[in-house]
mmCIF file as Biopython writes it, N, C-alpha, C and O atoms, coordinates in Angstrom:
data_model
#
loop_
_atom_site.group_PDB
_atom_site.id
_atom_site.type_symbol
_atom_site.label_atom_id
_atom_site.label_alt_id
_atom_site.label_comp_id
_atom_site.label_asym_id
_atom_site.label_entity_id
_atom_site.label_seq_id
_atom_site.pdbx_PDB_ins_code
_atom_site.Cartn_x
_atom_site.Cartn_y
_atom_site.Cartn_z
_atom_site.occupancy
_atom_site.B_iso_or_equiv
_atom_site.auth_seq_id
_atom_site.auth_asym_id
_atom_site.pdbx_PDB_model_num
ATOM 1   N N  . UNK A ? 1  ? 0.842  -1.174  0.000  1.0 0.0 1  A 1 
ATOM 2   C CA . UNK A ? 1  ? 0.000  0.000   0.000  1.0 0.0 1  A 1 
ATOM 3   C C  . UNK A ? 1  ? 0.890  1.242   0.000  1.0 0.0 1  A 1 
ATOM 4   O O  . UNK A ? 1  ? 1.883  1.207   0.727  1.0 0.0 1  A 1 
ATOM 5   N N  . UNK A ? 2  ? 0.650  2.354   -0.742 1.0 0.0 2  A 1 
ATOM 6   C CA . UNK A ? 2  ? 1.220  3.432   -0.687 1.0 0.0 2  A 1 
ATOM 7   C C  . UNK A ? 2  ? 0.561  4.600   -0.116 1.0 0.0 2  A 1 
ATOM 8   O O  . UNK A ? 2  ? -0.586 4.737   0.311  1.0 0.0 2  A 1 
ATOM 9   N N  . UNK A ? 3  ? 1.432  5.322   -0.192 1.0 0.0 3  A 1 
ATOM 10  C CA . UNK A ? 3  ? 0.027  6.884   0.395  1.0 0.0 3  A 1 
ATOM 11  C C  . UNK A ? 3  ? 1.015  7.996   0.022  1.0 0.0 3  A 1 
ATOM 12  O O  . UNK A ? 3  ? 2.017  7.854   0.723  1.0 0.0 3  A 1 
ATOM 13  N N  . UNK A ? 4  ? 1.083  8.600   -0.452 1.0 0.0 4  A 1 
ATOM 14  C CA . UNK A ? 4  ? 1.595  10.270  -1.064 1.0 0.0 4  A 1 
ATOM 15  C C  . UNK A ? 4  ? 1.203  11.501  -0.698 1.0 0.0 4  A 1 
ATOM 16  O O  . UNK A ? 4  ? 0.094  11.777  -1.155 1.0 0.0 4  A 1 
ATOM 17  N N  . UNK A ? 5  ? 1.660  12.289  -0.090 1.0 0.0 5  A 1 
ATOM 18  C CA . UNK A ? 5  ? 1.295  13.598  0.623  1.0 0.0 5  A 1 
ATOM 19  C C  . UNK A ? 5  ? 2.175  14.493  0.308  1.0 0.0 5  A 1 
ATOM 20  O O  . UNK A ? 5  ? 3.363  14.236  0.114  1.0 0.0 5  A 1 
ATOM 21  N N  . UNK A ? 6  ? 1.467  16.037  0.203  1.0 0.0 6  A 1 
ATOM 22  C CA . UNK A ? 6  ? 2.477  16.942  -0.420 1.0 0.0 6  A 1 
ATOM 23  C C  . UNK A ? 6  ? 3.012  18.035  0.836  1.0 0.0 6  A 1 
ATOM 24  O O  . UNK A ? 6  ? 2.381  18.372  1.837  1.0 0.0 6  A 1 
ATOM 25  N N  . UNK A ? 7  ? 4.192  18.393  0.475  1.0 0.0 7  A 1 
ATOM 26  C CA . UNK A ? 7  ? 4.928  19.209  1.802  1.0 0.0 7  A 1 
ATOM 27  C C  . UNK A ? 7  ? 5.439  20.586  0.727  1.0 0.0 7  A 1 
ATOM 28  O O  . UNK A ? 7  ? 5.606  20.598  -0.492 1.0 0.0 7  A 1 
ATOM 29  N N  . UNK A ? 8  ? 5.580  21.589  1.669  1.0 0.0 8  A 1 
ATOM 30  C CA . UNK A ? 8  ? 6.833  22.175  1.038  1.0 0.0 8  A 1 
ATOM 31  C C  . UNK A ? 8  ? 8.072  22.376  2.438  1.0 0.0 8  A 1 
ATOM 32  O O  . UNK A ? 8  ? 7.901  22.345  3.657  1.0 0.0 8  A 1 
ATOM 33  N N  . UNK A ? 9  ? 9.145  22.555  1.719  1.0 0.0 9  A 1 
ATOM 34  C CA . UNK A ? 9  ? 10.512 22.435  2.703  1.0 0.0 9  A 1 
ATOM 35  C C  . UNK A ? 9  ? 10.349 23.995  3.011  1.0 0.0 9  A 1 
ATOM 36  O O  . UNK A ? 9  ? 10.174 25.004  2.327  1.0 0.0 9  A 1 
ATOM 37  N N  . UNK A ? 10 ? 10.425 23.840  3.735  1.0 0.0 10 A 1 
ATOM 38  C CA . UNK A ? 10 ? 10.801 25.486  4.901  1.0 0.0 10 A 1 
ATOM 39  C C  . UNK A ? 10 ? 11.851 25.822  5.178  1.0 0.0 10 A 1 
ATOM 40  O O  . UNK A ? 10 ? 12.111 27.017  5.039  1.0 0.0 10 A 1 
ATOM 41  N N  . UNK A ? 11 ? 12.724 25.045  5.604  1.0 0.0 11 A 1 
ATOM 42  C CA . UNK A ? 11 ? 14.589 25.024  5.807  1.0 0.0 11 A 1 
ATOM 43  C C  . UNK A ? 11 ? 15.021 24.643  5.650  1.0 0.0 11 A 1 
ATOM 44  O O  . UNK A ? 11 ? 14.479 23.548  5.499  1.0 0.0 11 A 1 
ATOM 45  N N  . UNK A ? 12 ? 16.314 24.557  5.413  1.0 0.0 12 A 1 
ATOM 46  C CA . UNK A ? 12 ? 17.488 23.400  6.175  1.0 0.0 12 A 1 
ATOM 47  C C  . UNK A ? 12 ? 18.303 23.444  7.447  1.0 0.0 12 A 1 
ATOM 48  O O  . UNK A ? 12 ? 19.150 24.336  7.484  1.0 0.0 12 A 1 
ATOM 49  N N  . UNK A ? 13 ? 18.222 22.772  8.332  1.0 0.0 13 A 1 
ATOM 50  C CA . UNK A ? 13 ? 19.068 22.393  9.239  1.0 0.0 13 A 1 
ATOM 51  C C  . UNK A ? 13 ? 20.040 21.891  9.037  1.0 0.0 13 A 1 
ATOM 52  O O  . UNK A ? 13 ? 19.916 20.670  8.942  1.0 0.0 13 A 1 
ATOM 53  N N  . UNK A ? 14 ? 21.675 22.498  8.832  1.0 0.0 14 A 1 
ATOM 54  C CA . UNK A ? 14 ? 22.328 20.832  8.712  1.0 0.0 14 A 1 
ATOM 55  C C  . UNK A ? 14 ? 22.342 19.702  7.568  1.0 0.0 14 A 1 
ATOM 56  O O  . UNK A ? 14 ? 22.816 19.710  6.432  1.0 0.0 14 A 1 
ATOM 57  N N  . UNK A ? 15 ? 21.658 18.753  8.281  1.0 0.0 15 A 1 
ATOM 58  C CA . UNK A ? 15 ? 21.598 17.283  7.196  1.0 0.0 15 A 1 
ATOM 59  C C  . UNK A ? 15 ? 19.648 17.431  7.558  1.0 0.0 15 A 1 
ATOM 60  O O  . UNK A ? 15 ? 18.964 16.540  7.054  1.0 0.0 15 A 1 
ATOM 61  N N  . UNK A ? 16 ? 19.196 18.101  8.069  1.0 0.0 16 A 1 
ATOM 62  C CA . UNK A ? 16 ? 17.760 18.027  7.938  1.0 0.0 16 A 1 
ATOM 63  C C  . UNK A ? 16 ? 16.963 18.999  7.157  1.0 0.0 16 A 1 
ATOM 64  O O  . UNK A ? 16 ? 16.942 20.219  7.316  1.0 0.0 16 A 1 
ATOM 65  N N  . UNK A ? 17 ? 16.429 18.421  6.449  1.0 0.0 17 A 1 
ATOM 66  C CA . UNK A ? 17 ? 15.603 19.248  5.733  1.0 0.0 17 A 1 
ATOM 67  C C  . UNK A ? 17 ? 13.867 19.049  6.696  1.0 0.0 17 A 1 
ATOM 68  O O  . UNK A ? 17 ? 13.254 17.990  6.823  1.0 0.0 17 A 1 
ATOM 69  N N  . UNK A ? 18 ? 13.446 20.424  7.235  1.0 0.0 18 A 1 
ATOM 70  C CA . UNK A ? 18 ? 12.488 20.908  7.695  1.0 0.0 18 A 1 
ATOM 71  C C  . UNK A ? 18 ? 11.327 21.286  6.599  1.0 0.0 18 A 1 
ATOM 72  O O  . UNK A ? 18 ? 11.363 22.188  5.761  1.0 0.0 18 A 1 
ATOM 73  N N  . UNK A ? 19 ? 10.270 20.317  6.856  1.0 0.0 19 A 1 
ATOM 74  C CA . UNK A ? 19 ? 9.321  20.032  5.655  1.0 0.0 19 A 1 
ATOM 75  C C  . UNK A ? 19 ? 7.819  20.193  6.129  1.0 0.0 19 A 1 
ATOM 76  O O  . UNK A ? 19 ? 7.209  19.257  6.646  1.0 0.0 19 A 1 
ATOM 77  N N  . UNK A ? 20 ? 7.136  21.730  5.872  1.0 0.0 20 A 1 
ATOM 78  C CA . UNK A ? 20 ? 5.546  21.864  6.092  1.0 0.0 20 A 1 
ATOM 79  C C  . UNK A ? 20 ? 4.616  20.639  5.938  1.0 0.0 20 A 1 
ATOM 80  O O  . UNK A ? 20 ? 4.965  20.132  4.872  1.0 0.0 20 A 1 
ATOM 81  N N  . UNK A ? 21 ? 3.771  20.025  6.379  1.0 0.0 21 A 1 
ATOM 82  C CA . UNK A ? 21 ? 2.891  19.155  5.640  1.0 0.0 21 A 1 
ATOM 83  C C  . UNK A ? 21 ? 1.477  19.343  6.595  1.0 0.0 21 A 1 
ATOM 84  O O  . UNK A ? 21 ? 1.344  19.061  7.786  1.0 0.0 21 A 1 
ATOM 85  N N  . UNK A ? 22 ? 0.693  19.791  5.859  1.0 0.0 22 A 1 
ATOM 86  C CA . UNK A ? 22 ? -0.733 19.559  6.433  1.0 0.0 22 A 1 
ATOM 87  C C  . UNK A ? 22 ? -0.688 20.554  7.855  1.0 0.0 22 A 1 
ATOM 88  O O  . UNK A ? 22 ? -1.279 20.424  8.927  1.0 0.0 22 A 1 
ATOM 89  N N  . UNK A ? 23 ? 0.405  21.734  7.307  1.0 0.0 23 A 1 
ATOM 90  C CA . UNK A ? 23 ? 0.396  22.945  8.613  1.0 0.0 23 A 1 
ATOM 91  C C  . UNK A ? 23 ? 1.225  22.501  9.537  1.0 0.0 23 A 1 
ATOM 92  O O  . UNK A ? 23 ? 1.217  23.324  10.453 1.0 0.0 23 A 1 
ATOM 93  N N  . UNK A ? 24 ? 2.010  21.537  9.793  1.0 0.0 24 A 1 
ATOM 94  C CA . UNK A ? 24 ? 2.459  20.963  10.563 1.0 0.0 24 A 1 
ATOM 95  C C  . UNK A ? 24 ? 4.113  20.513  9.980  1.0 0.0 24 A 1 
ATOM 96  O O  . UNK A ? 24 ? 4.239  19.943  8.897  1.0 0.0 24 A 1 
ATOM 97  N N  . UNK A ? 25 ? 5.308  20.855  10.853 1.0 0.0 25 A 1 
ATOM 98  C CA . UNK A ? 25 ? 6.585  20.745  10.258 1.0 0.0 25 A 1 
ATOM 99  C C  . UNK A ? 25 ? 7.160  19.401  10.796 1.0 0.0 25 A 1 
ATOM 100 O O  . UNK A ? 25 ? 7.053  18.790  11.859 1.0 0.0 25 A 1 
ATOM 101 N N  . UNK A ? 26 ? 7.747  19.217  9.746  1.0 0.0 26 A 1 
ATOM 102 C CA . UNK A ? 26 ? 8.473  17.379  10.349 1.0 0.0 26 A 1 
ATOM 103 C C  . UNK A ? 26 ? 9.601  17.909  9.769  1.0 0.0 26 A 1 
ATOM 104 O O  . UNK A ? 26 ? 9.654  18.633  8.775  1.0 0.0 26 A 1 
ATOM 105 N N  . UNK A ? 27 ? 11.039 17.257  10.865 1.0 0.0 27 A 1 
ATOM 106 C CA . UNK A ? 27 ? 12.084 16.955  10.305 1.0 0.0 27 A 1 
ATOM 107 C C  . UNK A ? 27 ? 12.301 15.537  9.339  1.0 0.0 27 A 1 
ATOM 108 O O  . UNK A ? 27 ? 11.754 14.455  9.558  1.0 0.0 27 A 1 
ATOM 109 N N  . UNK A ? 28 ? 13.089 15.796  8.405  1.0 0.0 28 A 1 
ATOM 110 C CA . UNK A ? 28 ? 13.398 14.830  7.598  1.0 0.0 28 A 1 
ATOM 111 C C  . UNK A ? 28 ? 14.641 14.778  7.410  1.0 0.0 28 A 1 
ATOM 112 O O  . UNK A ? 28 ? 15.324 15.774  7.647  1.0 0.0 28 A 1 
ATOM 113 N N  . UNK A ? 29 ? 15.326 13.365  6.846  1.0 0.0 29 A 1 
ATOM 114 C CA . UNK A ? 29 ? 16.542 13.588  6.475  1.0 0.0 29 A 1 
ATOM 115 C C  . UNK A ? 29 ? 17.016 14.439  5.064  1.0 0.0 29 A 1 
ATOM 116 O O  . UNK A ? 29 ? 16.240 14.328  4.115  1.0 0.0 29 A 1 
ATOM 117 N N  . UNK A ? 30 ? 17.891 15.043  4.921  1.0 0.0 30 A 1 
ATOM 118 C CA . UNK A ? 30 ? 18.233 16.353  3.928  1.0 0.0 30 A 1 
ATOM 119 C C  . UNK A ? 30 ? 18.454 15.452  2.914  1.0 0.0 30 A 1 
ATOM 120 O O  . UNK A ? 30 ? 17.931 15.758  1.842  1.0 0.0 30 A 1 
ATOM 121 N N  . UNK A ? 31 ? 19.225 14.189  2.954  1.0 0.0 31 A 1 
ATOM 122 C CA . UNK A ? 31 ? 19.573 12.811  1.597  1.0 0.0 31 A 1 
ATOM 123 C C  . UNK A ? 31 ? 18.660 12.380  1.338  1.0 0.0 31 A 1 
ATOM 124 O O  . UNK A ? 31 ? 18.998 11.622  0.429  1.0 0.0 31 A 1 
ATOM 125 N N  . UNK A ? 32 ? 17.317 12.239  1.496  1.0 0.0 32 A 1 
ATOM 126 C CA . UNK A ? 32 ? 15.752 11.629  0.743  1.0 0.0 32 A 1 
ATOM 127 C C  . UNK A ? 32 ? 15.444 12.409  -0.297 1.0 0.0 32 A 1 
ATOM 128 O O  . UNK A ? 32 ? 14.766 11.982  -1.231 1.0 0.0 32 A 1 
ATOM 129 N N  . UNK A ? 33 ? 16.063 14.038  -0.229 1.0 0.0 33 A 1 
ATOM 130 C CA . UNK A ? 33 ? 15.401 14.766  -1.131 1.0 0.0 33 A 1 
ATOM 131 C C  . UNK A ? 33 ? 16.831 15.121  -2.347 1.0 0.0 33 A 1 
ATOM 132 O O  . UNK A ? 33 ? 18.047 15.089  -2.159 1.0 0.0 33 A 1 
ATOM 133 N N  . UNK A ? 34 ? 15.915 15.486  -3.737 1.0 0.0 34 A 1 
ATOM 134 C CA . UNK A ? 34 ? 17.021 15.626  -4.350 1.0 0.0 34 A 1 
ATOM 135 C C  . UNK A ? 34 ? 18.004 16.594  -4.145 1.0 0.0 34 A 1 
ATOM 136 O O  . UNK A ? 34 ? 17.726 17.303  -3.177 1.0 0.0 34 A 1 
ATOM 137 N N  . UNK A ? 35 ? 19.231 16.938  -4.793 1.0 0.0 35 A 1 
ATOM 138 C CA . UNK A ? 35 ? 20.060 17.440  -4.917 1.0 0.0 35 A 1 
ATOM 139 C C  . UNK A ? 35 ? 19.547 18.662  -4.806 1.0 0.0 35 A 1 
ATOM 140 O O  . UNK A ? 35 ? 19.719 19.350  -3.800 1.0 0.0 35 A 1 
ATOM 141 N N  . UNK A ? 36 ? 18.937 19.005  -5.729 1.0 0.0 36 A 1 
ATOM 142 C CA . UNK A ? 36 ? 18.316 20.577  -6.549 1.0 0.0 36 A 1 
ATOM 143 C C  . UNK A ? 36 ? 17.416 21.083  -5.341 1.0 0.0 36 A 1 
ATOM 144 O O  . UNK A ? 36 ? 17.604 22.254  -5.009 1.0 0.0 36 A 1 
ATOM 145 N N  . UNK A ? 37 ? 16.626 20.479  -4.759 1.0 0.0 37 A 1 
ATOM 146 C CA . UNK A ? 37 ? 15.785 20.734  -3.625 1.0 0.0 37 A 1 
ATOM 147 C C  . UNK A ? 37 ? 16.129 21.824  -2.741 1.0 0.0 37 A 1 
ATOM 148 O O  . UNK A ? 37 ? 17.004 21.808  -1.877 1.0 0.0 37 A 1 
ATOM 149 N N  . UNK A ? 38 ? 14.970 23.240  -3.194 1.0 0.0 38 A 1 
ATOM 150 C CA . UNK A ? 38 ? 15.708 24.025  -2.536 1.0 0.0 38 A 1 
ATOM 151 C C  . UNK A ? 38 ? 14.118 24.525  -1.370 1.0 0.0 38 A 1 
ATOM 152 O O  . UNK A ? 38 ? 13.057 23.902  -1.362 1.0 0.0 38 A 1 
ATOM 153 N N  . UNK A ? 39 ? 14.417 25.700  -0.570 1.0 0.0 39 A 1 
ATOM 154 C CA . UNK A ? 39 ? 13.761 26.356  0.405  1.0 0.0 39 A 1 
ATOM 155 C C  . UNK A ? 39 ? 12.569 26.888  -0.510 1.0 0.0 39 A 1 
ATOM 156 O O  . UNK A ? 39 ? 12.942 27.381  -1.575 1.0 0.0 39 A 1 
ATOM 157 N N  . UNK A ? 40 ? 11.359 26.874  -0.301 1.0 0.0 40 A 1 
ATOM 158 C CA . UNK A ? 40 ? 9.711  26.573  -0.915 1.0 0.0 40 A 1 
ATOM 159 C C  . UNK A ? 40 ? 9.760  26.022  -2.174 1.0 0.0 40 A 1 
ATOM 160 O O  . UNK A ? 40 ? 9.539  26.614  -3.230 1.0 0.0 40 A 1 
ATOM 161 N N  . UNK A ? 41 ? 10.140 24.548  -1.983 1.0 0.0 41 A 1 
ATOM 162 C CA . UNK A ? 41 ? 9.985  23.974  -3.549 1.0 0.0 41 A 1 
ATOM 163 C C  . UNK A ? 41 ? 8.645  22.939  -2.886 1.0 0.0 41 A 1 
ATOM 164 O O  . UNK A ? 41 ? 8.722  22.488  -1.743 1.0 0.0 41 A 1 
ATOM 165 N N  . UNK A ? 42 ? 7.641  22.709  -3.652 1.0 0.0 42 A 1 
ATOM 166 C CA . UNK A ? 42 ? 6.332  21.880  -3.120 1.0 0.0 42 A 1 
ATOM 167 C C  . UNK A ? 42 ? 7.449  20.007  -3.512 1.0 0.0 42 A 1 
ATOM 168 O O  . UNK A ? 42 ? 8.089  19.761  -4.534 1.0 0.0 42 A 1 
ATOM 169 N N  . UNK A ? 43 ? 7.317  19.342  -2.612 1.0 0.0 43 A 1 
ATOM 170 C CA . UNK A ? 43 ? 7.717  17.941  -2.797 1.0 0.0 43 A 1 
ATOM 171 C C  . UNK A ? 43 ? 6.247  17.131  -2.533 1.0 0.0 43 A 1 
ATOM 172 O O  . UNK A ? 43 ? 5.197  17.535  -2.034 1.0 0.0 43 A 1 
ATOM 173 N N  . UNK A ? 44 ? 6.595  15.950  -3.028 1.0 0.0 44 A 1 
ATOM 174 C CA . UNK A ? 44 ? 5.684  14.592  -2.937 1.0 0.0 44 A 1 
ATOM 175 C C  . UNK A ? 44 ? 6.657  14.136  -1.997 1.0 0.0 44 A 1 
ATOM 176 O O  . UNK A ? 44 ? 7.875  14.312  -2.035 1.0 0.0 44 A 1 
ATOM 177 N N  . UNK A ? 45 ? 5.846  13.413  -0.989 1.0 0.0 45 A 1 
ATOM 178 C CA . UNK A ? 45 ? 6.415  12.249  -0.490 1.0 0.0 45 A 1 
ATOM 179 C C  . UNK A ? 45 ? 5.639  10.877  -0.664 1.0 0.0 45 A 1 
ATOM 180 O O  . UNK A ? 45 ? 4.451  10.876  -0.339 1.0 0.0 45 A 1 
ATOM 181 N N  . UNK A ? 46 ? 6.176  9.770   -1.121 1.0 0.0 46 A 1 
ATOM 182 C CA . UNK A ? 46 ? 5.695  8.640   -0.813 1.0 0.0 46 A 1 
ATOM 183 C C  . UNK A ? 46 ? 6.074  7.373   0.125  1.0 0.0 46 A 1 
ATOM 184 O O  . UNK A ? 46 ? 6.900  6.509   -0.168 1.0 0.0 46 A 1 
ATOM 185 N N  . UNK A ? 47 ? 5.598  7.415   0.860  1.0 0.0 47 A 1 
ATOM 186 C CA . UNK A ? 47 ? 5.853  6.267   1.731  1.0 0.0 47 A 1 
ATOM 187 C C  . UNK A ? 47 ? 4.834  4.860   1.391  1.0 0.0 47 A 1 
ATOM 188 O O  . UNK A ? 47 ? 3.628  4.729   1.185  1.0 0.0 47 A 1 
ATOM 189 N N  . UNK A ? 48 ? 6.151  3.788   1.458  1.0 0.0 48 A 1 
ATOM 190 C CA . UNK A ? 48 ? 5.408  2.381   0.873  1.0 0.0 48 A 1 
ATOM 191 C C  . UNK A ? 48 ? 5.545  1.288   2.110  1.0 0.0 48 A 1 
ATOM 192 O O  . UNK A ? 48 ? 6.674  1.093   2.561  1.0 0.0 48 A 1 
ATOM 193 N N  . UNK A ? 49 ? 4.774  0.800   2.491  1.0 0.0 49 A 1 
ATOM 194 C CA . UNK A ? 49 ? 5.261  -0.158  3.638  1.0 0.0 49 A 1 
ATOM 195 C C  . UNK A ? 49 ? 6.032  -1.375  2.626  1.0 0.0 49 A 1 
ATOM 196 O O  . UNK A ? 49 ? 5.783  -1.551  1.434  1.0 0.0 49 A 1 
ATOM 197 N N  . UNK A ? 50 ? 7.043  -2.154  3.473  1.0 0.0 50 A 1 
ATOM 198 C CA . UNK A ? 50 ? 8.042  -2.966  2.875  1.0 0.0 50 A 1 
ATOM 199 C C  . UNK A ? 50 ? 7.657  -4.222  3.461  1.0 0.0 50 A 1 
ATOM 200 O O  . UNK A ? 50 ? 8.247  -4.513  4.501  1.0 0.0 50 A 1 
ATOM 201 N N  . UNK A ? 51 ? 6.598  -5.221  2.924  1.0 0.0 51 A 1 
ATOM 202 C CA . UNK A ? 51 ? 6.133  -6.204  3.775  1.0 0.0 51 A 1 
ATOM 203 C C  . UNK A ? 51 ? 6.967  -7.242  3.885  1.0 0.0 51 A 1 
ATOM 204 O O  . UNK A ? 51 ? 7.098  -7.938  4.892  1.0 0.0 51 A 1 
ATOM 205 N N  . UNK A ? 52 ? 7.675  -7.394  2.615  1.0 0.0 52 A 1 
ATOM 206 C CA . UNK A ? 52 ? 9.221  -9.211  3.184  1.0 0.0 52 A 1 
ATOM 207 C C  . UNK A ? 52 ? 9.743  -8.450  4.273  1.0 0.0 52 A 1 
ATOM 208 O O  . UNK A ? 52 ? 9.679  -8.973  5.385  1.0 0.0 52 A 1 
ATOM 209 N N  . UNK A ? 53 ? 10.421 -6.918  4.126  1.0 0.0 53 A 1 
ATOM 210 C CA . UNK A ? 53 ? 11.467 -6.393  5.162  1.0 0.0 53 A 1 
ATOM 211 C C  . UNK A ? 53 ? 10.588 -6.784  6.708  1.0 0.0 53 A 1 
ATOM 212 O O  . UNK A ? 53 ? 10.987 -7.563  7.572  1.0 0.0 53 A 1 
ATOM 213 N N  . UNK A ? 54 ? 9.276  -5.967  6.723  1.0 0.0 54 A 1 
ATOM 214 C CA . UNK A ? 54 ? 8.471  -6.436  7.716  1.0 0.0 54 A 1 
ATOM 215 C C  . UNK A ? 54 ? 8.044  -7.837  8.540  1.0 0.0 54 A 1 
ATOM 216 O O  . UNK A ? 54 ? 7.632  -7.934  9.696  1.0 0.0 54 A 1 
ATOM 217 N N  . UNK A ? 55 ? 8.275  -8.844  7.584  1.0 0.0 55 A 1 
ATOM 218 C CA . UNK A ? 55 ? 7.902  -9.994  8.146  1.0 0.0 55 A 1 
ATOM 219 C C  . UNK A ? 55 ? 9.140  -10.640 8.290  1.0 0.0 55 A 1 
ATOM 220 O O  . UNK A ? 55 ? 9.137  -11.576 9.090  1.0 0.0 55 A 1 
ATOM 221 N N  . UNK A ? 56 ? 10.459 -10.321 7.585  1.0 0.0 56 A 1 
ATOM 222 C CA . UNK A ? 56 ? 11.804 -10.819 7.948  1.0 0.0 56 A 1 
ATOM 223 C C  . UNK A ? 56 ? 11.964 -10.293 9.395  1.0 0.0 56 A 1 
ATOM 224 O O  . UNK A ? 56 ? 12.482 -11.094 10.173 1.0 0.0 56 A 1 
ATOM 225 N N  . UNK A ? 57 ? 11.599 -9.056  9.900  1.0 0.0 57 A 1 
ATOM 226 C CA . UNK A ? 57 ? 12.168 -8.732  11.051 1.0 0.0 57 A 1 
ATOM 227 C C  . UNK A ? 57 ? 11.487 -8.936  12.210 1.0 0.0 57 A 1 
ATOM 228 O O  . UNK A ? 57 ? 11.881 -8.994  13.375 1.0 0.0 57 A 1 
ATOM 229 N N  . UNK A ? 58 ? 10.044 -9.069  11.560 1.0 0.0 58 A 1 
ATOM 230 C CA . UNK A ? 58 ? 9.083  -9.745  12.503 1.0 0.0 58 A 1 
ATOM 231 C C  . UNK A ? 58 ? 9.285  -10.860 12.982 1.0 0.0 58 A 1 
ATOM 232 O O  . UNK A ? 58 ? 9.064  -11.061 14.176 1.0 0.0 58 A 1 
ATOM 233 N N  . UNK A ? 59 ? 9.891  -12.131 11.909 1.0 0.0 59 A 1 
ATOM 234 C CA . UNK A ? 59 ? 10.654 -13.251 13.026 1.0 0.0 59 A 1 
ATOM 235 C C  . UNK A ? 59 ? 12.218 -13.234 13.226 1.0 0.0 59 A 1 
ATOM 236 O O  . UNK A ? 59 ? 12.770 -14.333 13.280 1.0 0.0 59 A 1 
ATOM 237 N N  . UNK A ? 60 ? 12.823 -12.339 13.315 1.0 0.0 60 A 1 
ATOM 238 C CA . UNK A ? 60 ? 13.668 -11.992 13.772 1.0 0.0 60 A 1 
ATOM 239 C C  . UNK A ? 60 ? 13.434 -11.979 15.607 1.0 0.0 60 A 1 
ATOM 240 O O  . UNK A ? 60 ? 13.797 -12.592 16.610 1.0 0.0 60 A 1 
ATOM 241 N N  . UNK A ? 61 ? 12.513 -10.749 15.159 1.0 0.0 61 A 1 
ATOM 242 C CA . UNK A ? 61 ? 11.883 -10.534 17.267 1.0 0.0 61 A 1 
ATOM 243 C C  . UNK A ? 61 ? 11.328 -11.658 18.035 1.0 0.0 61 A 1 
ATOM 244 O O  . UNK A ? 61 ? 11.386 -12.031 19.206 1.0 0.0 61 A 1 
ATOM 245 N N  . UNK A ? 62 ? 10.473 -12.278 16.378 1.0 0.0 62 A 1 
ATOM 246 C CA . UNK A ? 62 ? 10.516 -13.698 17.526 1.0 0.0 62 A 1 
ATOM 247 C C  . UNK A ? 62 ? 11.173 -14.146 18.030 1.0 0.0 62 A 1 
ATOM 248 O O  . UNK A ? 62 ? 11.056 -14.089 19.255 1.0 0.0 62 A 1 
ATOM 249 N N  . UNK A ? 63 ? 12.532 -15.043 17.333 1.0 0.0 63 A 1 
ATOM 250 C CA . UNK A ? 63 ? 12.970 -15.539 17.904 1.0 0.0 63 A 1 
ATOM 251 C C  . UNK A ? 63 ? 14.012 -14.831 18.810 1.0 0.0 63 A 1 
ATOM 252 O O  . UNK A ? 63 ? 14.406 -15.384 19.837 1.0 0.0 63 A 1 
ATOM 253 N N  . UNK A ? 64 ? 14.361 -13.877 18.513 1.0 0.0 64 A 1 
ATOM 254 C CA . UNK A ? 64 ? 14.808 -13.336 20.018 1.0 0.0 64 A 1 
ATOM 255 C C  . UNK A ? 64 ? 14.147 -13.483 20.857 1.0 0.0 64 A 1 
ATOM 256 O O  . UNK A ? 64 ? 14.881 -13.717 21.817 1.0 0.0 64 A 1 
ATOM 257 N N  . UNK A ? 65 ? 13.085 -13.503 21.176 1.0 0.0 65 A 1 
ATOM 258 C CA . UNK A ? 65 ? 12.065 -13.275 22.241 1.0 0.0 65 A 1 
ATOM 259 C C  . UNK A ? 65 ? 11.905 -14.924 22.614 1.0 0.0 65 A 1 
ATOM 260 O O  . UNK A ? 65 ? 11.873 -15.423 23.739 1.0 0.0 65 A 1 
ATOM 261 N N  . UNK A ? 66 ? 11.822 -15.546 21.416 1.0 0.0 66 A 1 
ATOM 262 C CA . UNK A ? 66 ? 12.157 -17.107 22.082 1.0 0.0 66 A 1 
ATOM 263 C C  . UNK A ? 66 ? 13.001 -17.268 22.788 1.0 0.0 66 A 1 
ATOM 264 O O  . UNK A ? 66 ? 12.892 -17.968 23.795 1.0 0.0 66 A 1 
ATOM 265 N N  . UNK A ? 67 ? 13.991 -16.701 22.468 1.0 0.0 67 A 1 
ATOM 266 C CA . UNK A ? 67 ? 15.651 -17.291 23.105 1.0 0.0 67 A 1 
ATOM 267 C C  . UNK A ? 67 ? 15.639 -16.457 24.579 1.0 0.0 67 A 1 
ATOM 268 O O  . UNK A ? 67 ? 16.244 -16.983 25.514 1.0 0.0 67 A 1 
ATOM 269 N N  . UNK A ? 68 ? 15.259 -15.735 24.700 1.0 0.0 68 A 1 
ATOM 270 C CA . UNK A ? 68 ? 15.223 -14.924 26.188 1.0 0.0 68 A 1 
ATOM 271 C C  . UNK A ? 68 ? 14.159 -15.379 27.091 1.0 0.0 68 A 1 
ATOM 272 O O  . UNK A ? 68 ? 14.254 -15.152 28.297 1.0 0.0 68 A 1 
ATOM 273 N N  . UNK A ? 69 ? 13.056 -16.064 26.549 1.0 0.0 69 A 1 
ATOM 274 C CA . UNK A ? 69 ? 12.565 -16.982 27.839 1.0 0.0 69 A 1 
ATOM 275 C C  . UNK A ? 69 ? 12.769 -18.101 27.642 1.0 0.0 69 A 1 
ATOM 276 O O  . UNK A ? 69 ? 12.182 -18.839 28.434 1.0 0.0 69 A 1 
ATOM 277 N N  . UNK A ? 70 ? 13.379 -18.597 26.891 1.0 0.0 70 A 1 
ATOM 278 C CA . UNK A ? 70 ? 13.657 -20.164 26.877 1.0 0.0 70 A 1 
ATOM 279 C C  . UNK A ? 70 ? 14.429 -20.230 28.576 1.0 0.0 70 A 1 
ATOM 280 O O  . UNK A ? 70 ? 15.231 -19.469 29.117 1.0 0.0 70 A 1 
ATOM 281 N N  . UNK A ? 71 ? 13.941 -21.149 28.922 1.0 0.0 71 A 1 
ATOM 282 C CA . UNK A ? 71 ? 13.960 -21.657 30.435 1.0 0.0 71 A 1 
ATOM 283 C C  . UNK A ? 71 ? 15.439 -22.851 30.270 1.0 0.0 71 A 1 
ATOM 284 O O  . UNK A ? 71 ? 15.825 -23.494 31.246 1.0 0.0 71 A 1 
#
């Protein structure tokens, strides 16, 4: 599933790029966005959930979590 929402960048901090969205500012990392990306350029963001990454790490915790009460 995806979902796409539009921001514009307000600053830079540093390595953070400070990004309006929905009236509301989130830091982000400054390397997600391109090169050219400058102070009021409108960006897309898309965020995708990563379901193998998700379920690889999901039994990952299992079995950690096995191994720490294993009696």
């Amino acid at each position: 599933m995806k979902r796409k929402v539009k921001g514009i960048i307000d600053r830079f901090e540093g390595d953070i790029a400070v990004v309006e969205i929905d009236r509301k500012t989130h830091d982000l990392p400054k390397a997600i966005f391109p090169k050219e990306a400058d102070v009021g350029d409108v960006v897309i963001i898309e965020v995708t959930i990563d379901k193998k990454e998700t379920e690889k790490l999901r039994k990952e915790i299992e079995e950690l979590m096995n191994e720490v009460w294993e009696d």
